[in-house]
C-alpha positions in Angstrom: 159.1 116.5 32.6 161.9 114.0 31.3 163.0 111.2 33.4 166.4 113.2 35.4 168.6 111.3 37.3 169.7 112.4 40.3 173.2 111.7 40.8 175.5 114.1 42.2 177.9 116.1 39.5 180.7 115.2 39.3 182.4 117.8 40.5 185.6 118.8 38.6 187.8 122.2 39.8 191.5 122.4 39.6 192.3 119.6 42.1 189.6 117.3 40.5 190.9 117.4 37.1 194.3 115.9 38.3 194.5 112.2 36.2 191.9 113.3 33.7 192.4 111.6 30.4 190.9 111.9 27.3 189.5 108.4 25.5 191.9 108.0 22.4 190.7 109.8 19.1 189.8 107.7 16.0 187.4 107.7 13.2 185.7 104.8 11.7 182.2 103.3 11.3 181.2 102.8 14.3 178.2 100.9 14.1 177.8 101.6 18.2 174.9 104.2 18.0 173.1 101.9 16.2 170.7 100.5 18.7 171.6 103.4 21.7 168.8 105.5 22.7 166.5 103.6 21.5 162.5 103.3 22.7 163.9 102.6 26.5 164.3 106.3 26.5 161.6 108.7 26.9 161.3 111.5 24.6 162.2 114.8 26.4 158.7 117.1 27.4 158.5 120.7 28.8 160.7 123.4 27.9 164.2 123.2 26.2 166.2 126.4 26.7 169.6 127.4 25.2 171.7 129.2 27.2 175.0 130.7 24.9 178.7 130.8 26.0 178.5 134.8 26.8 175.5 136.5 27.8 175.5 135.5 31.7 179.1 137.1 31.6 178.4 140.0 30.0 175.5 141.4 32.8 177.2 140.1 35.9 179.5 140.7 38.4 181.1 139.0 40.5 182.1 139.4 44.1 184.6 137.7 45.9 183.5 134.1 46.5 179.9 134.9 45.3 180.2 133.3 41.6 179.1 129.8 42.5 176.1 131.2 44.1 175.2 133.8 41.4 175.4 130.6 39.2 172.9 129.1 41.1 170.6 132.2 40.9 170.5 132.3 36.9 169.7 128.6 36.8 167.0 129.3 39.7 165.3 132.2 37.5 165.1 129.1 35.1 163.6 127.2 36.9 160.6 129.5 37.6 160.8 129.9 34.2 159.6 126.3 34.0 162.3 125.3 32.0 162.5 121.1 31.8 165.9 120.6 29.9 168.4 123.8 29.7 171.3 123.4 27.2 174.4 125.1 28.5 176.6 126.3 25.4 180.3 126.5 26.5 182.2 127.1 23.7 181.9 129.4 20.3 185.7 129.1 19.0 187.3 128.8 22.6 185.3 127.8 25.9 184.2 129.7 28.5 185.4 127.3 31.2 189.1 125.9 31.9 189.4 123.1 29.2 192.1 120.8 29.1 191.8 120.6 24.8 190.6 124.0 24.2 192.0 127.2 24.5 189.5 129.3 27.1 188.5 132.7 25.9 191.0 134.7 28.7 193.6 133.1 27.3 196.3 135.2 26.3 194.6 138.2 28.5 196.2 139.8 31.5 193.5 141.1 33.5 196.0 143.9 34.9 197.0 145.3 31.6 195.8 148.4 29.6 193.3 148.5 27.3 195.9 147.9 24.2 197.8 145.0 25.2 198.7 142.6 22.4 195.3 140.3 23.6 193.2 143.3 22.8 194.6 145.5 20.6 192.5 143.9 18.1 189.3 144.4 19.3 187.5 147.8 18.5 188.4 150.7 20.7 184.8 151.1 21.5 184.2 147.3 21.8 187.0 146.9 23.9 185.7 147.4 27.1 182.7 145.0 27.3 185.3 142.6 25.8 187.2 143.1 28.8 184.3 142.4 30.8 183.4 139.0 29.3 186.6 137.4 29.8 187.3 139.2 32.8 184.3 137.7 34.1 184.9 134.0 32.5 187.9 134.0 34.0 186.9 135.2 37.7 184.6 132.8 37.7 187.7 130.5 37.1 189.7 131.6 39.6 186.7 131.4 42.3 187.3 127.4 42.2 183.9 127.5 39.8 183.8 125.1 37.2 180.9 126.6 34.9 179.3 124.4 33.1 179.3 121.1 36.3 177.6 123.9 38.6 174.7 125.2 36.2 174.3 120.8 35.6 174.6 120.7 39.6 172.0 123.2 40.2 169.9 122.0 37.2 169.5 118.6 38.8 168.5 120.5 42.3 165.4 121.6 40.4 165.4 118.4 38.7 165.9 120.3 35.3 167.8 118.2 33.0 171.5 119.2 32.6 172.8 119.4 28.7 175.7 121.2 27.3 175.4 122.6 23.8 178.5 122.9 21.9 178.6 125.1 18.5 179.6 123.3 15.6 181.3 126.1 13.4 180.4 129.1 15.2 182.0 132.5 13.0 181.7 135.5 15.4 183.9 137.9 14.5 185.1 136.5 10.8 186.0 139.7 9.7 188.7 140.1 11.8 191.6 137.2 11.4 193.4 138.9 14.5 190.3 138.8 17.1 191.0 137.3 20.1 188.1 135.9 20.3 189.5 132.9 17.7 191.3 129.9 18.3 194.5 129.1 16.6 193.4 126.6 14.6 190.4 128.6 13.2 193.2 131.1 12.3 194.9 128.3 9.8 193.0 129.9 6.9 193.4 126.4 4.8 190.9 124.8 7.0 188.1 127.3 5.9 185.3 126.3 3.7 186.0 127.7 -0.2 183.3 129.2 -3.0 181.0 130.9 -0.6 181.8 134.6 0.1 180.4 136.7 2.5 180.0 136.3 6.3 179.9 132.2 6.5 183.1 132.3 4.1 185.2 131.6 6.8 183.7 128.5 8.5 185.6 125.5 9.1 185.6 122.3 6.4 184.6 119.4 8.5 186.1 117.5 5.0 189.6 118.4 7.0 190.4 115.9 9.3 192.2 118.1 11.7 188.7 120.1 11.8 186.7 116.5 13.2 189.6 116.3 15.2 189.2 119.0 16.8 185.5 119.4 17.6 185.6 115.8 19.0 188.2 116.6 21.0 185.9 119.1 22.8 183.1 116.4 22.8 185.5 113.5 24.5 186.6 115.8 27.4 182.9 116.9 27.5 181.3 113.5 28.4 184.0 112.7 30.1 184.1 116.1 32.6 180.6 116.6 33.2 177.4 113.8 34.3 174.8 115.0 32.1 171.7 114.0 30.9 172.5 115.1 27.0 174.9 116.5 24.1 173.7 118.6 21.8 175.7 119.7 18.7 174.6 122.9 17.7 174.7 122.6 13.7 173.1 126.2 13.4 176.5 128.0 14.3 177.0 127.5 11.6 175.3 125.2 9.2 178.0 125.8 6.3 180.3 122.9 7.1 181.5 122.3 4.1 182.9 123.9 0.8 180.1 125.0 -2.0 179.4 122.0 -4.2 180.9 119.8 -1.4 178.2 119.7 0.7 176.6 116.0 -0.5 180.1 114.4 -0.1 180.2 116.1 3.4 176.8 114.4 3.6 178.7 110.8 4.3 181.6 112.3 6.3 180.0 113.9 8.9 177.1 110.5 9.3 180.6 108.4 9.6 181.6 111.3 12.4 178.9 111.1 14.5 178.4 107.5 14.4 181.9 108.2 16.4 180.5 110.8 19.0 177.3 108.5 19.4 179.8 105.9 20.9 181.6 108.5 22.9 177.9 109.4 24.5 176.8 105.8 24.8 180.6 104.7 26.4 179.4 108.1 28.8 176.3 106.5 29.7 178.0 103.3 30.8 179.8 105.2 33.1 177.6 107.3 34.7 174.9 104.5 34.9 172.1 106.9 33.0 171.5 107.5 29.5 173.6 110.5 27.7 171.3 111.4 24.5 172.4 113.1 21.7 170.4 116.0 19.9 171.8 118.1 17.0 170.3 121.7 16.2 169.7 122.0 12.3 168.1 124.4 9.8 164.0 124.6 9.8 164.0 123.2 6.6 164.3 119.5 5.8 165.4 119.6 2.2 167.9 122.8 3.6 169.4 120.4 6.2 170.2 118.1 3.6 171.2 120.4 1.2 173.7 121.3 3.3 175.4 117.9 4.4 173.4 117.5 7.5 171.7 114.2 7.2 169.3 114.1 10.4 167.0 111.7 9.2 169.3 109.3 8.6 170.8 110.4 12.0 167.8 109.3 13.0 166.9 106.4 11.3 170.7 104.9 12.6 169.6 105.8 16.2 172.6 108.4 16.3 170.6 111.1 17.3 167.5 111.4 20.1 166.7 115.1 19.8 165.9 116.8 16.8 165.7 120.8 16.8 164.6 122.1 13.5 164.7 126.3 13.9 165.4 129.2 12.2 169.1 130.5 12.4 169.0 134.2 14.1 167.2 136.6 11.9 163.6 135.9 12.8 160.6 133.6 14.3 159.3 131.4 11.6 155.8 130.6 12.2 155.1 128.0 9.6 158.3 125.4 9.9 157.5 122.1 7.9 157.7 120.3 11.3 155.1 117.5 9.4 157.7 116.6 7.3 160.0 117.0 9.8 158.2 114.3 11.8 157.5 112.1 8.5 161.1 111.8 7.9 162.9 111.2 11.6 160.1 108.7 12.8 158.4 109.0 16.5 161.6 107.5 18.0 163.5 111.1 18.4 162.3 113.9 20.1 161.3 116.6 17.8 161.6 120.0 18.8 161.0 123.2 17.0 163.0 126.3 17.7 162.1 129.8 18.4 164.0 133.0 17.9 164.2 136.2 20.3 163.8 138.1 17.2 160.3 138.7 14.8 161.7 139.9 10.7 158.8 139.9 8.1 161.7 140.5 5.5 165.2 141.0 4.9 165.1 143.9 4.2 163.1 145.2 7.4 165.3 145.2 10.5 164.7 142.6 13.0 163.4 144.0 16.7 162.9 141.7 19.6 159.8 139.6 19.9 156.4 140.1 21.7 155.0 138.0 24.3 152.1 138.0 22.0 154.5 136.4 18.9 156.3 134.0 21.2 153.3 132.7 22.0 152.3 132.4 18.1 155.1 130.8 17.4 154.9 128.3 20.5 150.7 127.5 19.1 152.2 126.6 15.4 155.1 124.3 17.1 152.8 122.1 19.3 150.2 122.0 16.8 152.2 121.4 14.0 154.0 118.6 15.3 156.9 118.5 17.3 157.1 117.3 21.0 158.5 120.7 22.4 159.9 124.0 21.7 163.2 124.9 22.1 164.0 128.7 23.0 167.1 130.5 21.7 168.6 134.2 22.3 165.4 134.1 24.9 168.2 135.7 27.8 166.7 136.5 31.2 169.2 139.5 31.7 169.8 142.0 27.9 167.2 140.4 25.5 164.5 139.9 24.4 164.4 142.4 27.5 161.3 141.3 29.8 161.2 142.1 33.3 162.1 138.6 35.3 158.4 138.3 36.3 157.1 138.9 33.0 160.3 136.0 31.6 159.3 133.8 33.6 155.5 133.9 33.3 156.1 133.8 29.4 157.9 130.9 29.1 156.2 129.2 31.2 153.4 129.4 29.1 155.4 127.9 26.2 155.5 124.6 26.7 151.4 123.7 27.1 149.2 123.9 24.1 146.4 124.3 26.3 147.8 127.3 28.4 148.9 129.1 25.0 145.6 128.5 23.5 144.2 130.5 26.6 146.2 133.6 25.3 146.5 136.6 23.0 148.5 135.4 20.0 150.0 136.9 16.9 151.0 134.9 13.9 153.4 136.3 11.0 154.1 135.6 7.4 158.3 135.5 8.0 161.5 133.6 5.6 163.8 131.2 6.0 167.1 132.8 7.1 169.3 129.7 6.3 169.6 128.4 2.4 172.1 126.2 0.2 174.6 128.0 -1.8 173.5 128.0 -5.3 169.5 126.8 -4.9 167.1 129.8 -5.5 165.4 130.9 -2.5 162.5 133.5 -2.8 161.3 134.9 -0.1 157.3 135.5 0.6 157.6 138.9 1.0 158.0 141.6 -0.2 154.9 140.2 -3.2 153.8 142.2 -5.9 150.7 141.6 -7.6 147.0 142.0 -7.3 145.8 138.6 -5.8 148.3 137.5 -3.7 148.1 134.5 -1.1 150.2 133.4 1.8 150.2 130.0 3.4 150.3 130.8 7.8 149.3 128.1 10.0 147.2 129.4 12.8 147.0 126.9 15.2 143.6 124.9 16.6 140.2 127.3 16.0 139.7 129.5 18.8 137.0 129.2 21.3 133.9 130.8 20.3 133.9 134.9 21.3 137.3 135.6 20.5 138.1 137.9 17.6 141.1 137.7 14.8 142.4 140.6 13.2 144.8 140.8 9.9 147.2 143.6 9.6 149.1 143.9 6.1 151.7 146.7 5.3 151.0 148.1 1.8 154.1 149.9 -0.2 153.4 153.9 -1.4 149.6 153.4 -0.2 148.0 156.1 0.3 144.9 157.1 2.2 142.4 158.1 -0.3 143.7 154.7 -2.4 140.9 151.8 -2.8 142.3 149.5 -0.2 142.8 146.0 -1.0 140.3 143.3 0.1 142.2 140.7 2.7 140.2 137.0 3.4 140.8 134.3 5.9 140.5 130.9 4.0 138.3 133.3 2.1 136.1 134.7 4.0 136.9 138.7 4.2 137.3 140.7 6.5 135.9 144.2 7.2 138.7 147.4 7.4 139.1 148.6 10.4 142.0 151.4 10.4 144.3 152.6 8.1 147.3 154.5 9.0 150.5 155.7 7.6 154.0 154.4 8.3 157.6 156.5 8.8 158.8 155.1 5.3 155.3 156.0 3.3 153.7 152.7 3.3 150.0 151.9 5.0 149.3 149.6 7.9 146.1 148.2 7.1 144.0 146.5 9.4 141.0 144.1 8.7 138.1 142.3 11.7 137.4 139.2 11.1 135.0 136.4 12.5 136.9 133.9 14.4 135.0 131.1 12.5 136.8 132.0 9.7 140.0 129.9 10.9 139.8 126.2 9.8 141.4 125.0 13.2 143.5 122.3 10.7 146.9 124.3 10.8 146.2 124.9 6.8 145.4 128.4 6.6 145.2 131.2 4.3 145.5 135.2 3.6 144.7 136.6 0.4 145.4 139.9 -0.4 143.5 141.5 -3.6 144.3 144.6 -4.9 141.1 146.7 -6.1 141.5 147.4 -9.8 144.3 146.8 -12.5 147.3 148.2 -10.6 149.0 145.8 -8.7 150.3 146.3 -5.1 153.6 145.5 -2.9 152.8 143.7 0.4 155.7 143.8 3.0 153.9 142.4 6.0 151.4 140.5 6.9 150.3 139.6 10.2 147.3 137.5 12.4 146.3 138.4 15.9 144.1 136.4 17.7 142.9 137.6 21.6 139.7 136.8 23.9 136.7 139.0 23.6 136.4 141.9 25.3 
């Protein structure tokens, strides 16, 4: 559990925000994060959760004068969730509370009007009326007297949670559609938006625009100033593409002079609340992708800009072998290094993605811990809509996730996935779908099991059939003996093979090698380890 303070929120509605000034906006460099957060702070421990800017909108409702307390009741779920920091996100390109700087997503709405009022004549016929419900929702909450985000930090501190807001960096929901109401006018201004990259991140903002920092640190400013909280994070994952293709290394210097900025901005918070404000940024799993892309967090590091580190995938799967060593090799044991985890499990692009197990989660979780970083971070893990666990069930699984020793007590799987995040122009291959006929993939398993327990491979074979030799699959090469073989919707095999626990090295440096039987080579589009307790 982190060190939390326990000062009261300060507690901000309409009458509290009268006088409220923003700190004058400039950009230089700052040399002021440069000894802040250092070794006087504690890393953070437990369970980080991110909470977005919509979901607790879309699946509640909101009686007359019951929003503060059904506020409270999310955060309380939470908290028997065992969650230890929780990340409130309050914006994607507007903010889900009444901000001063921002335009707030009911903006422009009139609750009373029909369905194709200017406000939402944009929006899908058939999308229209959860839309509805979102900011309707947003903004009852509003007109309750709630201030969002200072009563999930108030009730966070009454568990003695520590209170974060997340704010997204670039976020591009809804990119196809220029006339959404979901966007903010400046994101409409299509001269600030990145150039040379088509496709669905063609439309992020250029943080080499001025007006673009401007405006982000804007949002930041009246953040710290607002709310008493224990951290910032800047959520570089929505979306990582900051800057124009080709750009990106010059954007490398820009957004380091930036933050060196909002490092002040926290450290100037922290003076005023009497408790340090850290600062954690949310990048992409990969080191050399993270720099690829502009976004410097080792030098963040390095500079003391930065006291949280999440390295994770972006939204299309669990990956179950991040480089978190060289994560932790290149930011130093000052910062707290977390790795992320996705609600969703994808062995390749071209399979669809489907919510994760309890039994992946906890995979995932085992390769984290033992693979380096201080804590995991959960993302899209929603107590109400998805992954789509009863509350009991929630709660009991994420609990689990933030003890090596409690997940090493329970049934695991581990997966052979892809990065989902890459830099424009570099050639990314991903491990599957293979062809050939010895094939090996690299999939950290986590510490050895205790004696009795049993593994099992599964691999998914392409146009296998069942009288077809099946291929032989090994464990840091010892084989293992086939079990079942059965037939998929599409025509491919599920194959699965038994193997001796002993067979895992226990030194997060393992391997599955898949030989085909004969000349003709074979097409592997899954692959798969589950580990469980002996029956």
């Amino acid at each position: 559990m982190t060190n939390v303070s326990r000062r009261t929120v300060l507690k901000l509605g309409a009458a509290g925000l009268a006088g409220f000034a923003l700190p004058p906006i400039s950009f230089g460099n700052e040399k002021a994060g440069a000894n802040a957060g250092t070794a006087r702070q504690p890393k953070l421990a437990g369970l980080l959760q991110n909470e977005d800017c919509t979901n607790f909108f879309y699946y509640q409702d909101f009686a007359a004068g019951k929003a503060g307390e059904i506020v409270d009741r999310y955060v309380d779920v939470l908290a028997g969730a065992g969650v230890s920091a929780l990340m409130c996100n309050t914006n994607a390109r507007r903010t889900n509370y009444r901000s001063k700087v921002w335009e707030a997503f009911w903006d422009g709405y009139d609750p009373s009007g029909p369905d194709d009022q200017p406000f939402l004549a944009p929006v899908p016929q058939d999308h229209r009326k959860s839309f509805r419900k979102l900011i309707g929702n947003m903004l009852e909450v509003h007109r309750q007297g709630v201030d969002y985000p200072a009563r999930v930090a108030q009730r966070c501190r009454h568990h003695g949670i520590s209170p974060w807001v997340s704010l997204r960096m670039n976020d591009v929901h809804e990119n196809n559609n220029l006339a959404h109401p979901f966007h903010s006018a400046l994101w409409r201004k299509t001269e600030f938006f990145r150039q040379g990259h088509p496709g669905y991140y063609a439309r992020a903002l250029d943080y080499a625009h001025a007006e673009v920092r401007d405006h982000y640190r804007a949002l930041i400013a009246e953040t710290l100033q607002r709310y008493d909280l224990d951290g910032l994070e800047l959520d570089f994952l929505r979306e990582p593409y900051m800057f124009s293709k080709g750009k990106e290394q010059e954007g490398r210097q820009i957004l380091t002079d930036w933050l060196r900025g909002i490092r002040a901005l926290a450290d100037d918070a922290a003076k005023r609340r009497g408790h340090a404000v850290k600062l954690g940024v949310r990048v992409p799993s990969c080191p050399n992708t993270a720099l690829g892309l502009g976004l410097d967090a080792p030098a963040w590091a390095k500079e003391g800009l930065v006291d949280l580190v999440v390295a994770a995938p972006r939204w299309a799967t669990l990956e179950f072998a991040m480089p978190l060593g060289k994560w932790r090799e290149l930011l130093g044991n000052r910062v707290t290094l977390a790795g992320g985890l996705e609600a969703h499990y994808c062995p390749n692009p071209a399979t669809p993605a489907r919510p994760v197990t309890r039994e992946e989660a906890t995979g995932a979780a085992v390769a984290v811990l033992s693979g380096g970083a201080d804590v995991v971070y959960l993302f899209n893990y929603f107590q109400h809509g998805h992954p789509k666990w009863p509350i009991s069930e929630y709660q009991r699984t994420l609990k689990s996730l933030s003890s090596l020793k409690d997940l090493l007590k329970l049934p695991r799987r581990h997966a052979v996935t892809f990065r989902d995040v890459t830099v424009p122009g570099v050639t990314y291959r991903t491990p599957l779908p293979a062809r050939g006929t010895q094939l090996s993939f690299a999939l950290p398993l986590g510490p050895a099991p205790s004696p009795g327990w049993q593994a099992e491979a599964t691999i998914e074979v392409a146009a296998q059939r069942a009288e077809d030799t099946p291929p032989t699959v090994s464990i840091n090469g010892v084989a293992g003996k086939l079990r079942s073989s059965e037939a998929t919707k599409n025509g491919s095999r599920l194959l699965t093979y038994s193997f001796s626990a002993s067979a895992l090295l226990g030194k997060n440096h393992d391997t599955i090698a898949v030989t085909a039987e004969g000349k003709d080579s074979i097409k592997v589009q899954r692959v798969e380890v589950s580990l469980c307790p002996g029956s």
